[in-house]
C-alpha positions as CSV (number, residue, x, y, z in Angstrom):
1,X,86.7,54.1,170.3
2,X,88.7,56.7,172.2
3,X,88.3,59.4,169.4
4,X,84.8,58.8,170.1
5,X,84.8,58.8,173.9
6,X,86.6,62.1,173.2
7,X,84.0,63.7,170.9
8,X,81.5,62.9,173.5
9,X,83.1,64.4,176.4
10,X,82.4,67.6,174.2
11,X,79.2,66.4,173.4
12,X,78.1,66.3,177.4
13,X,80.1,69.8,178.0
14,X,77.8,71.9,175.2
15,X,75.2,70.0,175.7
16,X,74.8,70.4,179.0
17,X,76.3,74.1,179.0
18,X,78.3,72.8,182.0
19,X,81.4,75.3,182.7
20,X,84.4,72.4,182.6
21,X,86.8,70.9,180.2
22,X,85.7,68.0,178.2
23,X,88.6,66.1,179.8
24,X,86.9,66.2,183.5
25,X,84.1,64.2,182.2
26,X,84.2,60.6,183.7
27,X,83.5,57.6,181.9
28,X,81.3,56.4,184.4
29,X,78.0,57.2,186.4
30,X,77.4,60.1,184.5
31,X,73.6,60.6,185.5
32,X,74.5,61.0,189.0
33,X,78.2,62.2,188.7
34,X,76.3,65.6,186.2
35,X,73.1,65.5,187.5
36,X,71.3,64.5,184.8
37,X,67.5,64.3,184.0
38,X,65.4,62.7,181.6
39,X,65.6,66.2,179.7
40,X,69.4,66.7,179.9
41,X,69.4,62.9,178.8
42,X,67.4,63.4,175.6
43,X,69.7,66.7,175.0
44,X,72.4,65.0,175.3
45,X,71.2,62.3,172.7
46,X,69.9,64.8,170.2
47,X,73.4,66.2,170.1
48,X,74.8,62.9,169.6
49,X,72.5,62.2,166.7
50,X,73.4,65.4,165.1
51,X,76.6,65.4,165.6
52,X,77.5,61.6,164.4
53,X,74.6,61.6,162.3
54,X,73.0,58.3,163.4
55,X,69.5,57.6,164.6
56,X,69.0,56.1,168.1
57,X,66.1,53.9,168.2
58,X,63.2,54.6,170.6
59,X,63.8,51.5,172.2
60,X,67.5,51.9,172.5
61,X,66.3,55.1,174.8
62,X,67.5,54.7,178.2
63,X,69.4,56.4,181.2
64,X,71.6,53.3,180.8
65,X,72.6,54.6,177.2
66,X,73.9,58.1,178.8
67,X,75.3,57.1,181.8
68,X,78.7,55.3,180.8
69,X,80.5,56.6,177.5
70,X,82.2,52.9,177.1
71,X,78.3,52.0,176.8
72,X,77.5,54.8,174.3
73,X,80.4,54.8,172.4
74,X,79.6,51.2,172.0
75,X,76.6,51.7,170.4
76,X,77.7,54.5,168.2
77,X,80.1,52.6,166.9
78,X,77.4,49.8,165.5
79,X,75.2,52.4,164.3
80,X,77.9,54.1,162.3
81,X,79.0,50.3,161.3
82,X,75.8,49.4,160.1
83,X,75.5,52.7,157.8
84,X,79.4,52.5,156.5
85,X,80.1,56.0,158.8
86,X,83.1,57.6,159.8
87,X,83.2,58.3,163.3
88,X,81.4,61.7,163.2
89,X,84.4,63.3,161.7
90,X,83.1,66.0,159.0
91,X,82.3,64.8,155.2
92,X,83.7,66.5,152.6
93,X,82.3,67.7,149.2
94,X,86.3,67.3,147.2
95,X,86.7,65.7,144.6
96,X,89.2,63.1,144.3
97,X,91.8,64.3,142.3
98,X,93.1,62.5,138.9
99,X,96.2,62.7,137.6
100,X,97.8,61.8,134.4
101,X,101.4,60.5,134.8
């Protein structure tokens, strides 16, 4: 879960278009810690879908959902379990390669 925490202190810094590293982001209170509003929330979640490539369910929308990454990773995690996903990390188009020993 912490490569995921990780991806989604990024995640809040483009998002957001906030001018600090990734690192600074807390784990906790983030609406109040970054100021966030219902639109910076949705933002934030529209980057998450794209990025990981999951969809969060409309009543899985919260400002409990963005406001701890423990509590988002979380449910990232079971979304990309319940599809067979990596953890966001990008797909490729190889090949496997055969060999004939």
């Amino acid at each position: 879960m912490t490569d995921i925490k990780e991806q989604l202190r990024t995640i809040y810094v483009e998002a957001l278009r906030i001018n600090r590293p990734p690192e600074s982001i807390p784990g906790e209170n983030l609406t109040a810690t970054l100021g966030l509003d219902s639109i910076n929330s949705l933002e934030v979640l529209i980057f998450v879908e794209n990025h990981f490539k999951i969809q969060i369910d409309d009543e899985d929308l919260s400002v409990t959902l963005v406001d701890s990454l423990d509590g988002l990773a979380d449910y990232i995690e079971k979304k990309l379990a319940m599809k067979g996903g990596s953890l966001g990390l990008p797909e490729t188009d190889a090949e496997p390669e055969i060999t004939n020993d």
